[in-house]
N, C-alpha and C positions, 0 to 999 in steps of 0.2 A: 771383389764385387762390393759396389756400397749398397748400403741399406736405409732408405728412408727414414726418419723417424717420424713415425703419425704427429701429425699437427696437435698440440695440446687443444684440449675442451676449450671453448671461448664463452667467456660471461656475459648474461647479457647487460646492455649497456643501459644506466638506472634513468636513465634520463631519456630515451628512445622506447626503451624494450621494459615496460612495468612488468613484473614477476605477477602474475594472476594472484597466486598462494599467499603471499606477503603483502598485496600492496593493501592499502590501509582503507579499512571500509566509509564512506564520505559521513557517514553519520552514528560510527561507532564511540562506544561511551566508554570512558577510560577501563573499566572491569570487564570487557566482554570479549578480550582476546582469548583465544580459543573455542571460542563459541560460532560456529557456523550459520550463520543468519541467512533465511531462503527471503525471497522478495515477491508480491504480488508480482501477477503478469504484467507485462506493458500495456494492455488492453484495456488496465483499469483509470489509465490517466485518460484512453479515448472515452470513456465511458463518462468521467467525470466530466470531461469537455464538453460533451454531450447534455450533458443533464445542464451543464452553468450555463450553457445556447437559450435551451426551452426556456430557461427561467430569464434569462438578461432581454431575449429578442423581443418577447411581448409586451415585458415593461419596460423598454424603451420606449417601442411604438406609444403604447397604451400613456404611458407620461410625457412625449412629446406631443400627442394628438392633445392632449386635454392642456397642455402649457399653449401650446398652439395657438387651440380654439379660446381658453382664456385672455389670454395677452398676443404676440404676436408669432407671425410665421417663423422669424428669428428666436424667440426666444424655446419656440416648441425645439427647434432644430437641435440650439443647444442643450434644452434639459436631453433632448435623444441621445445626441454625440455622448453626453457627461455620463448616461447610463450605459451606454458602451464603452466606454472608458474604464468605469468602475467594472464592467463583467471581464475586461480585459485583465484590469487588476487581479480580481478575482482568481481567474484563470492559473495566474503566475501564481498566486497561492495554493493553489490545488493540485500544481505539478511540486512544489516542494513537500506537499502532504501527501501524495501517491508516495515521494522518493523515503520518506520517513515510515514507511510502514515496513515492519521485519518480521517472521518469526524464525522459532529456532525449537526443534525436538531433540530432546535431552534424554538421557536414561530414565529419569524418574518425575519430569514436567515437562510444562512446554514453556516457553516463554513467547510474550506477543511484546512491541514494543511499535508506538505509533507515535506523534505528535511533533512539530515545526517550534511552537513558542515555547510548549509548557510540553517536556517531553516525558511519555509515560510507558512504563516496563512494566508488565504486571507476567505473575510465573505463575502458573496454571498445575498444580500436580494433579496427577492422572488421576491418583484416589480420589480426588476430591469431584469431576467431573460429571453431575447429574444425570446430561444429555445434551447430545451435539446437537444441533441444529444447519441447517443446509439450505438458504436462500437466493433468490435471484429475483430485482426488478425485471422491470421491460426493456431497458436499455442492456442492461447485466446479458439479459439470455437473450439479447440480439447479437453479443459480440462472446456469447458463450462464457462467461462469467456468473460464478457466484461465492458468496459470503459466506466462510461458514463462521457457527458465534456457538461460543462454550457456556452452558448453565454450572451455576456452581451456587452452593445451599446461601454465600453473600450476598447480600441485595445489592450489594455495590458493585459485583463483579458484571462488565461490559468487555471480556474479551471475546473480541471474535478479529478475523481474515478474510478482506475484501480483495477480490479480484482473482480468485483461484479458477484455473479449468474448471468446467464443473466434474470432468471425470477425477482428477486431484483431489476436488473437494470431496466427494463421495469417498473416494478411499481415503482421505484422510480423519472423515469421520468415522469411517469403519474402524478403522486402524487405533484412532484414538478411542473410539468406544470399547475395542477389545480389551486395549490397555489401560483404561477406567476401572474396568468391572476383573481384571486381573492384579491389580493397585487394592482395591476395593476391598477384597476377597482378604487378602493380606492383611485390612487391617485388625 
């Protein structure tokens, strides 16, 4: 009687099939392998979209109307078009700055790490954590988003994490607030 031999395990193929685990994060920085980095929702690039709208749509209008009425119909048209243009630029800018936002919770800190030109890591130890804060504009808690931002006794320190659930948010201020004040205690 023969006997089959099971088909060997087949690899996946590096070129088709990227390994989730290994494949290389698009904005990781040479020291941060092994470091698990979570990412704002996708919700926060609609959001941002959103907010560069309100702000590009009116002063289009509002600088074409008054280019317009000073000089000519043509010339309103284009300052319009040019300030639609630049909100569009814009735009392209604020989806590579959603995609540059990380953090990452550690045994003993957190790290946040943000920025497109000038890229910035800041590590938050837990001891050092004053008080969480938990924010949302109008747009934010339209599309169920918000911010949360870390106090710490530096004047210079600005971390915080835009675009979190806001139930996320909440337990991660919990969570980080417990482990503040248990950091804390310790010292």
């Amino acid at each position: 009687m023969l006997v089959a031999e099971p088909d060997p395990p087949t690899e996946p193929d590096p070129v088709t099939e990227p390994d989730p685990v290994t494949e290389p994060d698009p904005v990781a920085e040479p020291g941060d392998a092994g470091i698990r980095w979570q990412r704002p929702s996708p919700r926060l690039l609609r959001a941002r979209r959103i907010q560069a709208g309100l702000v590009t749509a009116p002063v289009a209008i509002a600088g074409g109307l008054v280019a317009g009425a000073a000089g000519s119909a043509g010339l309103g048209l284009g300052i319009g078009l040019g300030l639609v243009v630049a909100g569009l630029l814009w735009e392209r800018f604020l989806a590579r700055r959603v995609a540059a936002w990380g953090y990452a919770e550690r045994r003993d800190d957190l790290m946040v790490r943000r920025g497109v030109m000038i890229r910035r890591q800041s590590v938050i130890p837990y001891g050092r954590m004053q008080f969480i804060d938990v924010t949302a504009g109008p747009v934010e808690r339209s599309l169920g988003l918000a911010t949360l931002r870390m106090h710490t006794a530096a004047a210079a320190s600005d971390a915080r994490i835009p675009g979190l659930d806001r139930a996320r948010a909440a337990k991660l201020r919990d969570q980080l607030a417990s482990l503040g004040e248990a950091q804390a205690a310790g010292l």
